[in-house]
Every structure is written in C-alpha cells, then in structure tokens.
C-alpha beads as a LAMMPS data file, in Angstrom:
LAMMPS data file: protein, C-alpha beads

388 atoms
387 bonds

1 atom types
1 bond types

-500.0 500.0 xlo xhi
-500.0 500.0 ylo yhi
-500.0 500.0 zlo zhi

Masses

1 110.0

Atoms # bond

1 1 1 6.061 376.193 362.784
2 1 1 9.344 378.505 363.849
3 1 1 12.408 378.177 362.600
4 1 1 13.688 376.609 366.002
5 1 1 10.951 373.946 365.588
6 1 1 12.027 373.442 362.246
7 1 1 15.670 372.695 363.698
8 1 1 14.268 370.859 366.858
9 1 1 12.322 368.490 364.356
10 1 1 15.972 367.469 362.111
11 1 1 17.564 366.212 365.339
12 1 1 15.059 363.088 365.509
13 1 1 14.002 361.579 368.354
14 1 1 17.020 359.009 368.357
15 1 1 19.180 362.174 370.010
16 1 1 19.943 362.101 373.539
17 1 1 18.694 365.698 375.094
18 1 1 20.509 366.970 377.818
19 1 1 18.570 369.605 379.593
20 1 1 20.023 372.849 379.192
21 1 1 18.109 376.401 380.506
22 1 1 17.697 379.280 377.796
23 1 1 19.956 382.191 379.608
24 1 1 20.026 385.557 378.271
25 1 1 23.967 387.067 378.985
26 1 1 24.788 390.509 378.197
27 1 1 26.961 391.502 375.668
28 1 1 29.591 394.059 376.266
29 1 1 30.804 395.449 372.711
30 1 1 34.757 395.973 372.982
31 1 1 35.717 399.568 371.409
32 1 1 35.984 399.856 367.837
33 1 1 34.217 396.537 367.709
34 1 1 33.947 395.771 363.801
35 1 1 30.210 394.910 362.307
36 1 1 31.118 393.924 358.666
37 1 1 30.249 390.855 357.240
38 1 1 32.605 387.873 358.100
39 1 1 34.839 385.870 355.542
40 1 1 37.239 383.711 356.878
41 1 1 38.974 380.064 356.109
42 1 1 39.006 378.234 359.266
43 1 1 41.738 375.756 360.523
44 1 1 40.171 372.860 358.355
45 1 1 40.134 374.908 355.284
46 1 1 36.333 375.371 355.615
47 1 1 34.829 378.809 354.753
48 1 1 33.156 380.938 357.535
49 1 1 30.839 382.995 356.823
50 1 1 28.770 385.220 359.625
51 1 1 26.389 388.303 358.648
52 1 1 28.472 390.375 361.424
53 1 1 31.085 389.394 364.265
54 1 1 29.631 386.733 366.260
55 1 1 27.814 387.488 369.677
56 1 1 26.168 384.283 370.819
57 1 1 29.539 381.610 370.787
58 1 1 29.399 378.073 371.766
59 1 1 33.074 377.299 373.033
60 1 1 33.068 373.138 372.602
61 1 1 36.278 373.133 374.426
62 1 1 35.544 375.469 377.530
63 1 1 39.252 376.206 377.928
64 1 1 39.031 378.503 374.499
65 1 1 38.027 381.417 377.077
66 1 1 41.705 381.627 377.695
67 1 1 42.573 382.558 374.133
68 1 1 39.652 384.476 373.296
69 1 1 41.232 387.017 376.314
70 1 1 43.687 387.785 374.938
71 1 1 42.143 389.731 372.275
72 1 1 38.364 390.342 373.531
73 1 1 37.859 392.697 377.274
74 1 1 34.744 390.202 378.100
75 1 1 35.128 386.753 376.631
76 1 1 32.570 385.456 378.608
77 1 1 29.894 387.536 377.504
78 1 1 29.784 386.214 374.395
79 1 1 28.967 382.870 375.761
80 1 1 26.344 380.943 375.415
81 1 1 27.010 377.586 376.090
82 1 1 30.880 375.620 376.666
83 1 1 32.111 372.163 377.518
84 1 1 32.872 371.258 380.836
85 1 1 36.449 370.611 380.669
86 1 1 37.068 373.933 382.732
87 1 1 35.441 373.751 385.016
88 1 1 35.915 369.588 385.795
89 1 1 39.713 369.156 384.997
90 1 1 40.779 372.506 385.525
91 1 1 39.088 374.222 389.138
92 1 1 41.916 376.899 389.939
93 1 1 41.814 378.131 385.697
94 1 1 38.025 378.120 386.184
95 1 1 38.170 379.893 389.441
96 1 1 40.621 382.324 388.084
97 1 1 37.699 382.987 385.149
98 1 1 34.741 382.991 387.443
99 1 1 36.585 385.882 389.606
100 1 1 36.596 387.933 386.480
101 1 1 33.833 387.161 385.123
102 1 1 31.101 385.851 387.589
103 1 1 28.784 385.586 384.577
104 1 1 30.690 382.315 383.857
105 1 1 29.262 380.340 386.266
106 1 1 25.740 380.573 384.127
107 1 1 26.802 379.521 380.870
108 1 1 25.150 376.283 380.175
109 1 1 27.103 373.178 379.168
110 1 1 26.431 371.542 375.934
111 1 1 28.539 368.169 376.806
112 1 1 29.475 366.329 380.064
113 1 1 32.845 364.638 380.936
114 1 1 36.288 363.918 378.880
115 1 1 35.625 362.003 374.986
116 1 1 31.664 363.336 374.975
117 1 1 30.730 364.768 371.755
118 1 1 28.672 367.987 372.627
119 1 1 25.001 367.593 372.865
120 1 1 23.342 368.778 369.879
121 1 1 20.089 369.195 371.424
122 1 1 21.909 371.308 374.088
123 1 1 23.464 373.571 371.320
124 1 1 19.967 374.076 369.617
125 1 1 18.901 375.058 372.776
126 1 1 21.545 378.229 373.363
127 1 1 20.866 379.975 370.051
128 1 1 24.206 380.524 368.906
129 1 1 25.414 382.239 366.213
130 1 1 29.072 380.109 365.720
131 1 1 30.310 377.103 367.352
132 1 1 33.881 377.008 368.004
133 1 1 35.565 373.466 367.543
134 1 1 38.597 372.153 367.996
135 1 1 40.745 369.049 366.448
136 1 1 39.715 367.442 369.905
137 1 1 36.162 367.892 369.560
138 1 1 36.246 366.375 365.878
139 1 1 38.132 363.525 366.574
140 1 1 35.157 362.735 369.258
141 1 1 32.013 363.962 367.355
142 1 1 33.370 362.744 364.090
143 1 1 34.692 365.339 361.263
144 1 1 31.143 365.411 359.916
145 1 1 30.063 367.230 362.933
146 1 1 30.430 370.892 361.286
147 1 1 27.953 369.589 357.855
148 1 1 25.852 368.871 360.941
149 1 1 25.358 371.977 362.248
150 1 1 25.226 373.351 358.894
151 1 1 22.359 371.731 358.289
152 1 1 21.163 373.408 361.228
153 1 1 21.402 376.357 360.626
154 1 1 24.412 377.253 362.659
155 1 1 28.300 378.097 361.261
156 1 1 30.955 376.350 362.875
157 1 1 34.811 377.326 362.766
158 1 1 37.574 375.017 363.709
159 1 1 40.622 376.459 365.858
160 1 1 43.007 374.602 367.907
161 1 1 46.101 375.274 370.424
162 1 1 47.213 371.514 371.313
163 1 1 47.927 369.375 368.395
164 1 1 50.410 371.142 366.606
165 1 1 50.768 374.334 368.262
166 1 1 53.287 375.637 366.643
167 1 1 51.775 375.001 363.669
168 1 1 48.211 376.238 364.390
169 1 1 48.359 378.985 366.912
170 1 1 48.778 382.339 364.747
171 1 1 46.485 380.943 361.956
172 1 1 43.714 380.023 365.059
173 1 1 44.503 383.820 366.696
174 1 1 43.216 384.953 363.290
175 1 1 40.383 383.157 362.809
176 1 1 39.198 384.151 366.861
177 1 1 40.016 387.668 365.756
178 1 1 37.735 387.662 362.590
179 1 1 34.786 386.405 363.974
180 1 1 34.876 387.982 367.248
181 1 1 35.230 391.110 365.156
182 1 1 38.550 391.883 366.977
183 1 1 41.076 391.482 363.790
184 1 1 42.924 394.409 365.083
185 1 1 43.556 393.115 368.298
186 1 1 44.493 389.784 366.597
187 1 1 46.844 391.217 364.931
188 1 1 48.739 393.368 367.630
189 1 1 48.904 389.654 369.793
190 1 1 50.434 388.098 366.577
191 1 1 53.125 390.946 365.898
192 1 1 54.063 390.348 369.616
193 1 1 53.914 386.359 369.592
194 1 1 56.076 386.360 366.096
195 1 1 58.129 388.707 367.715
196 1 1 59.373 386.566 370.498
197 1 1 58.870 383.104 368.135
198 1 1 61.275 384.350 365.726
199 1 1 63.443 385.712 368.537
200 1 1 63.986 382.206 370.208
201 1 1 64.344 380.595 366.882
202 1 1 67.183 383.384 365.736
203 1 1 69.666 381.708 368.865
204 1 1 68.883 378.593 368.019
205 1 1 69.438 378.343 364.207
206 1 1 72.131 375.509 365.023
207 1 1 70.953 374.551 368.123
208 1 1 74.126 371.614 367.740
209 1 1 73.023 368.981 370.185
210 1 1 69.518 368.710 371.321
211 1 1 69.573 367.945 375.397
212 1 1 67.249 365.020 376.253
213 1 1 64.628 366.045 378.218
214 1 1 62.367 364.549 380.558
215 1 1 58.584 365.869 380.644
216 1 1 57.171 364.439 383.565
217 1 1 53.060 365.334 383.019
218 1 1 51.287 365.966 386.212
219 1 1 53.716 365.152 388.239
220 1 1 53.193 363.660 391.206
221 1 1 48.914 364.072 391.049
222 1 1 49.092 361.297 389.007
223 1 1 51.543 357.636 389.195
224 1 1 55.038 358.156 387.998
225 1 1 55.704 358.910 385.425
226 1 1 53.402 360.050 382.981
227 1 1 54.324 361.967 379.822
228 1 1 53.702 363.761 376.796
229 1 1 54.450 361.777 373.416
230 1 1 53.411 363.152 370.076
231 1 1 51.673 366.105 370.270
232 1 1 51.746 369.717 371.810
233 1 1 54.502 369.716 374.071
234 1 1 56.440 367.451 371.746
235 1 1 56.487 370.622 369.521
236 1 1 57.476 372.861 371.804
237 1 1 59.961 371.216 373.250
238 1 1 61.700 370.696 369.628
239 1 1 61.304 374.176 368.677
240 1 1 63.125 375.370 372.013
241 1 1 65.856 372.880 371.072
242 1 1 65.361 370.201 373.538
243 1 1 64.592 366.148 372.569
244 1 1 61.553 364.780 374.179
245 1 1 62.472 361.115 375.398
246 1 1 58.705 360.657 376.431
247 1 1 57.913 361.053 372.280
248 1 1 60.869 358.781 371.042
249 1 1 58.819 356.272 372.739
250 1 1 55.361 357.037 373.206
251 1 1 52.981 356.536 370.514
252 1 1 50.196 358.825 371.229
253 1 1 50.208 362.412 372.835
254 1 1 50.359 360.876 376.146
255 1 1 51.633 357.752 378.304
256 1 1 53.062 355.994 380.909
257 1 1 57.070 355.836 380.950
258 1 1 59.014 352.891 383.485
259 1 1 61.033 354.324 385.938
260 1 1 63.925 352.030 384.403
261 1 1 63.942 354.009 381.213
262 1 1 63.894 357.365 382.636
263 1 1 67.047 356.381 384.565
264 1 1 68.228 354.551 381.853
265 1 1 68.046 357.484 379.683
266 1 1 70.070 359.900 381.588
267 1 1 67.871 362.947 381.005
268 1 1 70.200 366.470 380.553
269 1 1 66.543 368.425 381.656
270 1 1 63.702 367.322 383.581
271 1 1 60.827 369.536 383.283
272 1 1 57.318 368.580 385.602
273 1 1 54.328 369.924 384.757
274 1 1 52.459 371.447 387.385
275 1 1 48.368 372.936 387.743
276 1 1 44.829 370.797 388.867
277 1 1 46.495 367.901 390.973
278 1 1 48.337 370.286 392.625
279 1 1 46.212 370.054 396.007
280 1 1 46.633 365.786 395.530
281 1 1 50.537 365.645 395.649
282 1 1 51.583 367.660 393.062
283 1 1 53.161 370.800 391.897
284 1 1 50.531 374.094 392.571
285 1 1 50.988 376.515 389.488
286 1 1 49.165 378.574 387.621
287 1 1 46.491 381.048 389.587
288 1 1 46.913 381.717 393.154
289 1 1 50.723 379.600 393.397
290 1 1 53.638 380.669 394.854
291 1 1 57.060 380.356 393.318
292 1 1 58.761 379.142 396.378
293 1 1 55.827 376.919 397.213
294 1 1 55.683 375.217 394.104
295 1 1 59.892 374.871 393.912
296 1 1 59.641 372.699 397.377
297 1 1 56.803 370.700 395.852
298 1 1 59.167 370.263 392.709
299 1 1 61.866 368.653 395.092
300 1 1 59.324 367.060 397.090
301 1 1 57.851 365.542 393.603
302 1 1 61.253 364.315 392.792
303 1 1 61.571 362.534 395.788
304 1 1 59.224 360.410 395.998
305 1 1 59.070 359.515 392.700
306 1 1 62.728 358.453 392.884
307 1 1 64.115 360.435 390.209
308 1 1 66.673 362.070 392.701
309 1 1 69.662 360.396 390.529
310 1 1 68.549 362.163 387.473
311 1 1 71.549 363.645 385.680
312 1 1 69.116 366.611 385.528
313 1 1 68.397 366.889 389.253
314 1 1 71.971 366.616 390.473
315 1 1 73.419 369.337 388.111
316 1 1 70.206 371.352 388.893
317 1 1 68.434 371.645 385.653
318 1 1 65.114 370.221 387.224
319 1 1 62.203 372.747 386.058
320 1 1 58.575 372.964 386.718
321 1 1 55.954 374.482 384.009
322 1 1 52.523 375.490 384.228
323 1 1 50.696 372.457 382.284
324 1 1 47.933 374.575 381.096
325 1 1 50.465 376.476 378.362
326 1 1 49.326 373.320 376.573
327 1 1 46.313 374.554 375.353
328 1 1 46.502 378.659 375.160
329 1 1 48.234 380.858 372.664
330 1 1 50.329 382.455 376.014
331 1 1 52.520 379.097 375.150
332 1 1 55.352 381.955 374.080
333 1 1 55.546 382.116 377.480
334 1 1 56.658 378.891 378.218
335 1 1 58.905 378.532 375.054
336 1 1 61.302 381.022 376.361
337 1 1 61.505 379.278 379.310
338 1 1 62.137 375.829 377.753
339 1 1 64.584 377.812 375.597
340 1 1 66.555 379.154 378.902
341 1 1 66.633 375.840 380.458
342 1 1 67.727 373.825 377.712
343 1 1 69.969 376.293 376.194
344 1 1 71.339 378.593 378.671
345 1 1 74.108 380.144 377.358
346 1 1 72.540 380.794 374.019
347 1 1 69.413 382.167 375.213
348 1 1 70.116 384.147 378.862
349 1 1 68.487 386.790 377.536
350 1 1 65.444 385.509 377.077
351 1 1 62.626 386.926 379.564
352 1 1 59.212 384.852 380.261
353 1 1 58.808 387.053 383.116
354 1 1 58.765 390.341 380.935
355 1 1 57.055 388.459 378.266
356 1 1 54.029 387.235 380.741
357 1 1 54.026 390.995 382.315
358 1 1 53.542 392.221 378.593
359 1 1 50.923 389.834 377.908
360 1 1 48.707 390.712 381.266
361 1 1 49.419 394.035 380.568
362 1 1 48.387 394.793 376.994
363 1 1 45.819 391.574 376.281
364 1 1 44.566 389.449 378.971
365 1 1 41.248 390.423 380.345
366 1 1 41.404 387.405 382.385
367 1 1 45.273 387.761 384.172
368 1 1 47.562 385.101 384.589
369 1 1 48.243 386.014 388.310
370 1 1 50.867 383.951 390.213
371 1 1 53.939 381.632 389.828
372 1 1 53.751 379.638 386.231
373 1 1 56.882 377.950 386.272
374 1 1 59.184 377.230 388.968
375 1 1 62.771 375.754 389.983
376 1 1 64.601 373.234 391.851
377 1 1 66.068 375.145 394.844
378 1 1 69.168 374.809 395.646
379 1 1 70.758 371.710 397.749
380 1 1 71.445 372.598 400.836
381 1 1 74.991 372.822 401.858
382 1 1 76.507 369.581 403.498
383 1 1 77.914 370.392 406.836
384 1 1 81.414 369.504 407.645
385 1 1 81.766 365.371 408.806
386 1 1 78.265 364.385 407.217
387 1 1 78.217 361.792 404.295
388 1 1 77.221 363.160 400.629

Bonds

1 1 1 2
2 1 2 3
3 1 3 4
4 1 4 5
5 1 5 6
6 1 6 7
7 1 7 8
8 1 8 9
9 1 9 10
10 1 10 11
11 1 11 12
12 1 12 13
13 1 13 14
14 1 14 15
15 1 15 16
16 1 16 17
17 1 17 18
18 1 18 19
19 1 19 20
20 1 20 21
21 1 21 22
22 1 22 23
23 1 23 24
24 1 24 25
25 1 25 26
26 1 26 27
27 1 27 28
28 1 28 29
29 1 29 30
30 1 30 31
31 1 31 32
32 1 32 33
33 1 33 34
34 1 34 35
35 1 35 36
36 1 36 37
37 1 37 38
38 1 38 39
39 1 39 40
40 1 40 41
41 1 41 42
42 1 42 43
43 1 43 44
44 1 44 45
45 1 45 46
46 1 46 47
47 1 47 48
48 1 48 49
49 1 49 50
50 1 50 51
51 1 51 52
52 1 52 53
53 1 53 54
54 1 54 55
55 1 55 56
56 1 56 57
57 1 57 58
58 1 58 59
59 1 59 60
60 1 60 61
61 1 61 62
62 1 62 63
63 1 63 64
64 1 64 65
65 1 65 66
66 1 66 67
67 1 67 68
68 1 68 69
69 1 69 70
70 1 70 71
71 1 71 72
72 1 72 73
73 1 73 74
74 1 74 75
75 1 75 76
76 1 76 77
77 1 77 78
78 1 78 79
79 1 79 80
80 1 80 81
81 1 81 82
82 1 82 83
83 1 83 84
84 1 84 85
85 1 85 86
86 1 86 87
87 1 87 88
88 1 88 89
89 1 89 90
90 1 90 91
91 1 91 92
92 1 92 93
93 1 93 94
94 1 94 95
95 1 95 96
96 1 96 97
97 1 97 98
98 1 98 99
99 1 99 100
100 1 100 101
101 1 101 102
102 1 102 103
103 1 103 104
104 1 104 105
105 1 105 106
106 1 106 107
107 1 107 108
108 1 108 109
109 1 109 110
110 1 110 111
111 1 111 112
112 1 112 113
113 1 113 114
114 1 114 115
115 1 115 116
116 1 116 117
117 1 117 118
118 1 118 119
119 1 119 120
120 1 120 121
121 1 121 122
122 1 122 123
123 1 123 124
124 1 124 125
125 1 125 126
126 1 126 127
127 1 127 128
128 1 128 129
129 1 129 130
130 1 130 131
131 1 131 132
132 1 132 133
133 1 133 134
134 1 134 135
135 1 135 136
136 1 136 137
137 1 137 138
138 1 138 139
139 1 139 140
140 1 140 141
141 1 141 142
142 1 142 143
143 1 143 144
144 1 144 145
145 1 145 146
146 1 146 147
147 1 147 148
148 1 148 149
149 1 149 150
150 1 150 151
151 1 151 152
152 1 152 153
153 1 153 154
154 1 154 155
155 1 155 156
156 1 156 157
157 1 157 158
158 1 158 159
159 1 159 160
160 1 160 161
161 1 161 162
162 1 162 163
163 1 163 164
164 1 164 165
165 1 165 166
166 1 166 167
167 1 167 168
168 1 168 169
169 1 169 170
170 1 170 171
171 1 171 172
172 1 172 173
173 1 173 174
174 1 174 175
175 1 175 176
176 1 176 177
177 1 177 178
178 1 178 179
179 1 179 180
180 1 180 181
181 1 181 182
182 1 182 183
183 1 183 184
184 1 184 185
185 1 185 186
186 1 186 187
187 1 187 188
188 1 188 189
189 1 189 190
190 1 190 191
191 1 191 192
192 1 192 193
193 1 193 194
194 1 194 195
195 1 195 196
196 1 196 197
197 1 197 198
198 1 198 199
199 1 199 200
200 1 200 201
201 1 201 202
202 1 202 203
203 1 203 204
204 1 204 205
205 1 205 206
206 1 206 207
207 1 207 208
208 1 208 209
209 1 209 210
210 1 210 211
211 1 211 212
212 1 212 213
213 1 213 214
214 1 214 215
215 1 215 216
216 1 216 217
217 1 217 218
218 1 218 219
219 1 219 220
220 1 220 221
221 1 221 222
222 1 222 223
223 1 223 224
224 1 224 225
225 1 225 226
226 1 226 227
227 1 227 228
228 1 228 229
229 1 229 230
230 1 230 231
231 1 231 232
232 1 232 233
233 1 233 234
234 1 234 235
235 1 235 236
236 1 236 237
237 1 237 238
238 1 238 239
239 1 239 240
240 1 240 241
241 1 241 242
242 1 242 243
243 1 243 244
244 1 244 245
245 1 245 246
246 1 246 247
247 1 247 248
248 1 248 249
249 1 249 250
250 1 250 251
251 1 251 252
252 1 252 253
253 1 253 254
254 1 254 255
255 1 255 256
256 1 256 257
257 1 257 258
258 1 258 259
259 1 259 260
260 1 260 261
261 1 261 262
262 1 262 263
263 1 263 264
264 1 264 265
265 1 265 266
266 1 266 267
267 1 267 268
268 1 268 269
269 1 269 270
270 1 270 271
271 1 271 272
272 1 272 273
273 1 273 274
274 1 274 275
275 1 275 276
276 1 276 277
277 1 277 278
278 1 278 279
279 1 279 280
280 1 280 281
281 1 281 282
282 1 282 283
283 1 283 284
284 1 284 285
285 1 285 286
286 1 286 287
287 1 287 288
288 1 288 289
289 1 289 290
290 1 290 291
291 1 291 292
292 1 292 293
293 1 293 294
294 1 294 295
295 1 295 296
296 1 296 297
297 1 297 298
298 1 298 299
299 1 299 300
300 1 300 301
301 1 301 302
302 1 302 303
303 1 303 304
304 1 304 305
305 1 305 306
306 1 306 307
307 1 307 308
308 1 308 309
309 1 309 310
310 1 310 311
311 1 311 312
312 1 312 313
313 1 313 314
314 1 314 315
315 1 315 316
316 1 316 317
317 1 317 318
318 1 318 319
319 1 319 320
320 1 320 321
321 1 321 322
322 1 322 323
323 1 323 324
324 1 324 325
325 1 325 326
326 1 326 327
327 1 327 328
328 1 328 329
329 1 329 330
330 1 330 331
331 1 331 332
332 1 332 333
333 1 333 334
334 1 334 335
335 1 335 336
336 1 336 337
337 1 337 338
338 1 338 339
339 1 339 340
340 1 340 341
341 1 341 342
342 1 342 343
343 1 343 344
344 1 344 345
345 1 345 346
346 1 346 347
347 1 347 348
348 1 348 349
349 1 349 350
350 1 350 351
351 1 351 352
352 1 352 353
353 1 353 354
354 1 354 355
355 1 355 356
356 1 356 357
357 1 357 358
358 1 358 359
359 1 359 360
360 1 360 361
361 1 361 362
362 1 362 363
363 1 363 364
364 1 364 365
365 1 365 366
366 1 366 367
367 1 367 368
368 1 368 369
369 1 369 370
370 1 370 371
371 1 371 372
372 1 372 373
373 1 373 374
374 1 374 375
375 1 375 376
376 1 376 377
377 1 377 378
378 1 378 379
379 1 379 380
380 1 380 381
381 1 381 382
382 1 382 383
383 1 383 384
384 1 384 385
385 1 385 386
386 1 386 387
387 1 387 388
C-alpha cells in the first residue's frame, strides 16, 4: 500500500469527501530563494519543522494570498488548494488576484462557505507540504485540528491578521517568511511596517482624549448599522488614538448597533467601511474604485441611513476605509489614515498615500490598484435666501 493510501485509510469512512481534482501548478522559485531546513515557532507556540521552504501550501483562509505578496513574486504558485472565502465574500480582491495570476482560478478548494472546517479528505487530496491556519480556522475545526494533520503526515503553521492584529502581524510576517523561504524579504516588509508603527505611535504617546468614533461595517450593503466590536479594528482604532463606541458595547467582533445610540453617542469620527457590497448600495473601494466615486457613495451612505446629524458628518470628519485592511499586513496603511482623521493636528504628516505607493512598489506582486479610502466631499455652498 502507498503512503497516500496509508493516509486515505486514517480518515475513516465517517469523513465527508468533497471531490477535489489532483492539479499540478508550476512553481516559480523567487531569486535567492533559500533551501535550508525550516525551524520556526508558529503563532500558537507550536514548532514547524519543513525539510526545505515549502512549495505545495494549503491557504485555509484563501485571503492569506494577500500577505504572502508582499514578500513572495508568485504567491499563487505555491498553491495547492485554499478556502473559498475569496473568491465568495470577496469578488473584486479575487478578481484583482485572478488578473495577476490566472493560475488562481485552478486551485482547488478544500472547504465550502463561511464556519466550514476545511475538508480533510480534500487536503489529502492536494499533496501539500504545509497547511496554513489561522485563529479563524481553529476556532471552526477545533484547536486539535493541527495534531490532526500531524498524524497525517502533513505540518501545519498557524498565522493570523484579524484577531489581534497589532499583536500578531510582524510575528505572522515571520513565520510566512520562514517557510516560504523568503526570511529576507520578511524582514525588509517588517523594517518598513515598524518603521511607520513606531512612527504613528511616537505622535501619539499622550494621545490626551481619545475621539469617539463610529465604525460603520459595510456600510450601506448591509442594514444600518453594523459594526466592529472586539477584535481587529477595535485594535486599530485604539492604537491610532480613537475610541470605538461599536466595542464599548458589542460583545463579539461584530454586531448590530440602534440608530438611537449612534445618535445618542455623538460620534467626533465616523469611519464606513467600504469593498464587496459595494455594487448592492454601498461604498466601492479597494480594486478598480474611484476616489470621487466612492466619496459620493459615502454621502449617499450617510443619507439614507440617517446619520446626516452626526457630530462627525456636520464638522466633516466622515471617512471611508477599505474593509479588507482587516485581514492583510498592508493594515499600516490604514493606521495612518485613522491616525490623520482622528488626530489631525498631531499627525498631518502622516502619508498612507506614500506609504501604499511604497508598498506596491517594493513588495506587492499582486498591486493594490485604486481608491482605498475615501472622504466626505464637501457641502455644497447654500445659495443666498435658501434655508440651512
């Protein structure tokens, strides 16, 4: 019997399969590509061990692609099988992917739909040589999934972007960068994300009062009003110096906020998040936007979901962010921003623009083309006799 019949036989028969094609994707070595053995201690303290760089990846959580660019030319060569959470939630990210890389429209899927553990069976099935996890994937498949694949036959390492970004990001770079074989390029992205980290932190060292700030998730794709609570943007919006009213009240990483207690809480900043729902009513960033597209949605967004009062809105400190910076390491991006808009005078200097341009420039094989954040244009001016 082979050793994939061997591993075929410890799933049991009480597995679900899901029917996955063998594909054979080229690999493109990056220059100066290291081959030494691998030793690395992943996110959950687990050593990683690989024989050489890995070059047949399982992604569990599709949207990894976007951090493995920054520090490999070809991410998706190394792919042999990814959730669908791309692809399903995400069309313009995956589209923006797919251009690069057509090859990314034949990498199998090893799970199907939002809160699936991945398919072990379908995993067998690509061969890999590492499966990337993340604290999302876990809390689904259980923590024992990793022993799991062990016993398999196949090392796992666990990296993450969205709990606690700003806890997890550099340490998660480095682990991508050691098992892709890439530490060098790890490394140069980490100089420049500490860099610009430490840079927003040095204006806010006394940040004196924190300006409440509205998140409003998705909005206007999805009923008003939706919002982060504990979690990834709650993070990042402390460690730009802003208060989060949607995580003073929210228990989990997301929810539903009334209308009342948005007005009620007289918001300083009001920051939407914009991406997928922007073709159903909401706010188009991200690949393929346009700034001055996506700053009438903004006002059109407010609007209707009558948030017009706002203390935000009428002193024009009503924002819109690219709601994928949830989940990739080009977050630094979107801190400086937050930074600007909550603390203007301190942080003027700030540039997300330059920062974004250095990131295309230097690290992202797959580009971050078009508007990513966006603001409320100005009111028009009242003529003469009208009422205010």
């Amino acid at each position: 019997m082979t050793d994939a019949m061997n591993r075929r036989a410890l799933l049991g028969a009480a597995l679900p399969a899901l029917a996955v094609p063998i594909l054979s994707l080229p690999f493109l070595a990056p220059p100066a590509r290291a081959e030494a053995p691998v030793q690395v201690t992943d996110l959950a303290g687990r050593p990683v061990a690989l024989p050489r760089p890995a070059r047949r990846i399982v992604l569990t959580q599709a949207r990894h692609v976007l951090a493995m660019a920054l520090i490999h030319p070809d991410p998706v060569s190394l792919l042999v099988g990814w959730g669908d959470d791309l692809r399903r939630m995400n069309p313009p990210d995956y589209a923006a992917v797919r251009a690069r890389f057509p090859a990314a429209e034949a990498v199998p899927l090893v799970s199907r739909g939002q809160g699936e553990a991945p398919s072990l069976e379908a995993i067998l099935t690509a061969r890999p040589d590492l499966v990337i996890l993340s604290r999302a994937t876990l809390a689904v498949a259980g923590d024992g999934l990793p022993d799991r694949l062990a016993s398999l036959g196949i090392p796992s390492a666990v990296v993450d972007f969205f709990a606690d970004p700003m806890r997890d990001t550099r340490r998660s770079m480095a682990v991508l960068g050691a098992v892709l074989g890439v530490a060098d390029r790890a490394a140069a992205f980490d100089a420049l994300y500490a860099g610009r980290v430490e840079r927003i932190a040095a204006r806010l060292r006394d940040p004196g009062e924190r300006p409440k700030v509205m998140v409003h998730a998705h909005a206007g794709g999805t009923p008003c009003c939706s919002s982060p609570g504990r979690g990834a943007f709650d993070s990042m919006i402390r460690f730009a110096g802003g208060r989060s009213i949607g995580a003073e009240i929210l228990p989990g990483n997301v929810g539903q906020l009334a209308l009342e207690y948005v007005l009620t809480q007289d918001p300083a900043v009001y920051v939407a998040t914009g991406g997928p729902y922007g073709g159903r009513g909401g706010i188009r960033l991200g690949p393929g936007a346009d700034a001055a597209e996506a700053s009438s949605e903004l006002a059109e967004v407010i609007r209707r979901s009558r948030l017009e009062g706002l203390p935000a809105v009428r002193s024009g400190r009503a924002h819109a962010i690219w709601h994928g910076f949830n989940d990739t390491p080009a977050h630094v991006v979107m801190l400086e921003a937050l930074a600007r808009w909550f603390h203007p005078a301190r942080c003027a200097d700030l540039d997300p623009a330059a920062t974004l341009a250095e990131l295309n420039a230097r690290f992202l094989s797959i580009p971050m083309a078009g508007a990513h954040w966006a603001d409320l244009p100005p009111a028009a001016p009242r003529r003469e006799g009208t009422a205010p």
